[in-house]
C-alpha positions, 0 to 999 in steps of 0.5 A, a space after each residue: 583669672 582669680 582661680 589661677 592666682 588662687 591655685 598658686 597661692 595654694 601650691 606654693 603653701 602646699 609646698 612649703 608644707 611638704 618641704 617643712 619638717 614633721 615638727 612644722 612651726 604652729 606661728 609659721 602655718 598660721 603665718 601661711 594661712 593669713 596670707 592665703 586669706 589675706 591674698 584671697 580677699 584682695 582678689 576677690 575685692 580688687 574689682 570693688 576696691 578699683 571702682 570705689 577709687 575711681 576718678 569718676 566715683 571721686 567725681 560724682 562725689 564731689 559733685 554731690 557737695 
């Protein structure tokens, strides 16, 4: 599932660049690679990120105090 979300990211910047004119806009392809990192980490962080929020991890925590 995450290489599929993946790929499509990469296609849809692959397109963009192929539809860019050769003067391609450098702030525009940075712009592009952020959000494929950007979209990258929160695939790869979406599991972590949905078990530190979990109401039973918010439960033991307040448990401990």
């Amino acid at each position: 599932m995450k290489k599929e979300k993946f790929e499509g990211i990469t296609h849809k910047i692959a397109e963009f660049l192929r539809m860019s004119s050769v003067h391609l806009n450098i702030r525009q392809i940075s712009e592009e690679l952020g959000n494929l990192n950007s979209a990258w980490n929160i695939i790869n962080n979406k599991d972590e990120w949905t078990q530190i929020n979990s109401p039973q991890r918010a439960s033991a925590s307040e448990n401990r105090i």
